[in-house]
N, C-alpha and C positions, 0 to 999 in steps of 0.2 A: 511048227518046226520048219526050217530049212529047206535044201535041198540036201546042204552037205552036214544035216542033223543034227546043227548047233539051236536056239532056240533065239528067237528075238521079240523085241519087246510090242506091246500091242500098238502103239505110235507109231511104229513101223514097218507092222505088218497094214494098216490104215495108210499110208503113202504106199505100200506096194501097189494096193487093192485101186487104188484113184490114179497111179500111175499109168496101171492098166486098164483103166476106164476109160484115162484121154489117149491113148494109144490108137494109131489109126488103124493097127492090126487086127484090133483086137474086132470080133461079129456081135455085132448088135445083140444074140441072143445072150452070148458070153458079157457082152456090156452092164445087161439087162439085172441077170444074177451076182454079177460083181456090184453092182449097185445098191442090191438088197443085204447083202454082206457087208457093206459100209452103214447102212440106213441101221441094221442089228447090233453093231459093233459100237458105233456113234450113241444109239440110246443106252448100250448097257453098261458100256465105257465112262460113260461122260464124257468123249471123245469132241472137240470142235477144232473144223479142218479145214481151214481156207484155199481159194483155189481160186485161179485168174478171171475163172467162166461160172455162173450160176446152171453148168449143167447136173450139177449134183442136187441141188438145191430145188430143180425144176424135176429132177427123177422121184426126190424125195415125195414130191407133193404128187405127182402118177402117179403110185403107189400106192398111196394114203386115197385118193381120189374119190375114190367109192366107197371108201368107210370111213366116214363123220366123227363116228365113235374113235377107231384108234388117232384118227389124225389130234383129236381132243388130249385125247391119251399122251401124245409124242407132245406136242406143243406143252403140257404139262411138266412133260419131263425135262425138256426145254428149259422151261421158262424156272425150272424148281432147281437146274441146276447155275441158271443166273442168277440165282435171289442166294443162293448159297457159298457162292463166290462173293457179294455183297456183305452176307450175315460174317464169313474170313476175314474179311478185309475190315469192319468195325472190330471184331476181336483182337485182329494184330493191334489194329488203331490201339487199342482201351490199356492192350498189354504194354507198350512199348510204350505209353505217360505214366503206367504207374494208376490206372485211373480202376474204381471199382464201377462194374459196367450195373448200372440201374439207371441209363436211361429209357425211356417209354417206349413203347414200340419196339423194344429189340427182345431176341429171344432168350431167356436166360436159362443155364444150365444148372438145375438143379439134383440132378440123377448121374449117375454113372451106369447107367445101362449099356452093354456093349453086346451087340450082335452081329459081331464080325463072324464068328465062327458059323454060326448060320449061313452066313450070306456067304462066305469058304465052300460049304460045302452044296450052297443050289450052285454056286459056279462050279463046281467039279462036278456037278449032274449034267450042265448043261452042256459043259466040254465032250460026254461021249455023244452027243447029236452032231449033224449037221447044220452049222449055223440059218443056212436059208431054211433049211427046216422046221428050225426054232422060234425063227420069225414070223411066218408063216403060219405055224401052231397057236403061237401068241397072238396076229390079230385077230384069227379066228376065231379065239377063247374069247379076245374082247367082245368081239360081235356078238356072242351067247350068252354070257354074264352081265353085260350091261348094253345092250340093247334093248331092251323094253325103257328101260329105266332114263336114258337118251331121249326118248321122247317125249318124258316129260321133265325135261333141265328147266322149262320156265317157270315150274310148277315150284323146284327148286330154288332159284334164283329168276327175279324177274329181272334179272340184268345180266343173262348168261351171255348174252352174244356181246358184252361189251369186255369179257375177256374173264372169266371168271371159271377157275382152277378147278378139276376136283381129282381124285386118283382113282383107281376100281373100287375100293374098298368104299369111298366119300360116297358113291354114287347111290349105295343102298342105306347108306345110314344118317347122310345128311337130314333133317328135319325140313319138309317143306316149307316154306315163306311163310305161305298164309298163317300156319298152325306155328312156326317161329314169332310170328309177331304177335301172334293173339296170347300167346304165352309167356313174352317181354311187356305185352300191356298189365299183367295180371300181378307179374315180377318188379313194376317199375320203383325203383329205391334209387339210393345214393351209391349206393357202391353193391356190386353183385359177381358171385364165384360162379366162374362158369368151369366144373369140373373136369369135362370132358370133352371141350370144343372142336374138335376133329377140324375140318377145313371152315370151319366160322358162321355154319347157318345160323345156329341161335345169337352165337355171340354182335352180329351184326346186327340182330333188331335188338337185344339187348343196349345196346351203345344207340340208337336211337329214343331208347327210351329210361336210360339211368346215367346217371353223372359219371361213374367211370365203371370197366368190366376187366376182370380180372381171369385170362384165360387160360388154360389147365390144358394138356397136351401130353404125350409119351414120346407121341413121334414129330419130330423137326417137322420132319415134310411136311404134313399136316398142319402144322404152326405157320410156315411160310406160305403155307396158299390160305390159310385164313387171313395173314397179314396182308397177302395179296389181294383178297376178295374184299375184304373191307376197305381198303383204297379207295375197290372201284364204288363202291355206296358211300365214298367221303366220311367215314366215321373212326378211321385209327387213330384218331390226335387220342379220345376215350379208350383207347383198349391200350392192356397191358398182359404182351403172350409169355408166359414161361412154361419152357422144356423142364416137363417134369412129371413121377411118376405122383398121382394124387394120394394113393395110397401112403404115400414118403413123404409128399407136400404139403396135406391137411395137419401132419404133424408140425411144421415146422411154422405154420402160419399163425396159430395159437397165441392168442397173448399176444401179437405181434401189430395186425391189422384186424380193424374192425368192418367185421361182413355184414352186410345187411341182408341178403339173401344167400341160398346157394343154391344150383342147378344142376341136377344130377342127369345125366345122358348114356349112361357107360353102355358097352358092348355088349349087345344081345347076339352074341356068335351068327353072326350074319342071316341071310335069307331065309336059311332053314328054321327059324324057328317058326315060321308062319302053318310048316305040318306037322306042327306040335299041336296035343289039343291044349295044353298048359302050358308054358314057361314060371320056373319056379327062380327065385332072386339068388338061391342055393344054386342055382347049375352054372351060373353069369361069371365069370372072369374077369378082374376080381369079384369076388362075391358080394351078390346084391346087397346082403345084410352087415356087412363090416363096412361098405362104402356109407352106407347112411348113416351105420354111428359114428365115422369118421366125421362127415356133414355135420350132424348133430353136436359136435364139439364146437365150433364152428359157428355157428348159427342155427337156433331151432326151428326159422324160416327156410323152409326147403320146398323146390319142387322138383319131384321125380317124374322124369320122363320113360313111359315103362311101354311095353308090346301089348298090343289088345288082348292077346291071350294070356295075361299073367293070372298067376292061381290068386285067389280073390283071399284065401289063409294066409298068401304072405302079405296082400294091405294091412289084415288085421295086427299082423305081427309087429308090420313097422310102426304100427298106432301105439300100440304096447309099450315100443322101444323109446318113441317118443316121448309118451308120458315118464317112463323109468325116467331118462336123461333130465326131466325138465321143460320137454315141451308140450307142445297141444295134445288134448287126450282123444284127441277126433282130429279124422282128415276128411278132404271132399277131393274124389274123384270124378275130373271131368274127360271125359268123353271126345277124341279129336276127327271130325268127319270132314272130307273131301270128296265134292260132288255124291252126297249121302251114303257116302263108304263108310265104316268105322275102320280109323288107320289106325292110330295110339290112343292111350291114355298119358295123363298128367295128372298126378294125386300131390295136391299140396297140403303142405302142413305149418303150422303157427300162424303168424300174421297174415299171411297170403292165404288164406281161406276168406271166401267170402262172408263178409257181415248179412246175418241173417236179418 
């Protein structure tokens, strides 16, 4: 608000705040905090604000200085809302010829998911904090959340430092390299579903190792930095990303295109499941067991990418479900170790089991 209690728009409250940054009046320590109130405002906004001087720009990156991790974080955010201004800009393109948008590489809207209302009401949460507060809070959570996980990006990506995206959420569920590509070697076909490709670890050694890959996503962002990352590994000409819920999309693929694989990845409710003594395919959103007979329509070539702890009753079950549908009446469960850790399992089924 105001002074004189009228309300003004966020645009404008962002030139007040830089007005009084290059303000000769204004003390260094008052510079200091108005700075961080732009740097907060700017990531939550999507806010981009030119200025005659790169003193913002040079406060920005102070800031960030000593945490790797958020700076990663920001330049993400950055960069996801460049790539999204781009993915507008081919839409208007495609609308205003009249053109039906399937060319490659773009993301396509299959869902009408809308989570605006959510995203209404963390902004009415955040409103009763104090912005530097907020901020402040935020890098902080980065540093604890995904700090371990930070130090090993290469483990991730052997081409992190060549500019390769991920969000908080990618950082614990991305699929290591190593165990990405040993599992795109075992998958290699003509054409393969990658269900649930989040920011593109599998999907990238997948397109190194199959004529083309067919990638599956909920969330845009997610889509755009897989598009991103596979760039930098020179393999998007093969990948085709569509915005789309799979659960809605496996329906609709049927009859239509032929799969030769699929790749099941889905959400294991984050970190937590590792102090479980179990993880059952039943507690998984969506649920483990409707996800694969979706797959199973689809192609009876599947491999499931599962937690080391999963209940060893539900492989037998999907074996079960397999055979019902048509496919192989036996899976093989292999074993994913780094530096002789047991991290995951991959349990494949139909052709992609190994010949005995």
């Amino acid at each position: 608000m105001s002074s004189n209690g009228s309300s003004i728009s966020i645009t404008e409250r962002v030139q007040q705040i830089m007005n009084n940054i290059e303000s000769n009046q204004t003390s260094s320590n008052k510079r200091k905090r108005l700075r961080k109130k732009l740097l907060y405002l700017q990531k939550k906004h999507t806010i981009v604000t030119t200025s005659s001087s790169n003193k913002d720009e040079q406060a920005n990156s102070d800031i960030l200085s000593s945490s790797p991790v958020a700076k990663h974080i920001l330049n993400t955010h950055k960069t996801l809302s460049s790539l999204e201004i781009v993915h507008q800009q081919q839409k208007e393109y495609a609308k205003n010829k009249n053109l039906t948008v399937t060319f490659s590489n773009y993301i396509k809207d299959n869902n009408n998911n809308n989570n605006d209302s959510q995203d209404n009401n963390n902004h009415n949460s955040d409103n009763n904090k104090d912005e530097e507060t907020i901020l402040m809070e935020s890098m902080k959570n980065l540093e604890q959340d995904i700090g371990k996980y930070y130090g090993q990006r290469f483990r991730l990506f052997s081409k992190f430092d060549d500019g390769i995206l991920l969000d908080k959420e990618s950082w614990f569920s991305v699929t290591p390299e190593k165990i990405a590509e040993h599992i795109a070697q075992r998958c290699k076909c003509s054409f393969i579903l990658d269900a649930f490709c989040g920011a593109g670890g599998n999907t990238i050694q997948f397109a190194k190792q199959c004529d083309h890959v067919l990638s599956v996503d909920i969330d845009k962002k997610k889509l755009m930095m897989a598009s991103h990352n596979a760039k930098i590994y020179q393999c998007l000409d093969r990948i085709d990303l569509v915005h789309s819920d799979f659960m809605y999309f496996a329906n609709s693929i049927q009859g239509i295109q032929h799969v030769d694989a699929v790749f099941l990845s889905p959400p294991w409710g984050g970190p937590s499941y590792l102090s479980k003594p179990t993880v059952s395919l039943d507690d998984m959103t969506p649920n483990g067991f409707e996800i694969f007979r979706l797959a199973m329509r689809i192609s009876p070539n599947i491999a499931y990418f599962l937690p080391r702890n999963i209940d060893h009753f539900d492989l037998a079950k999907l074996t079960k479900i397999s055979k019902e549908m048509g496919g192989s009446e036996e899976c093989e469960v292999e074993e994913n170790y780094l530096n002789n850790v047991l991290k995951t399992i991959t349990v494949y089924f139909g052709d992609l089991i190994k010949k005995k």
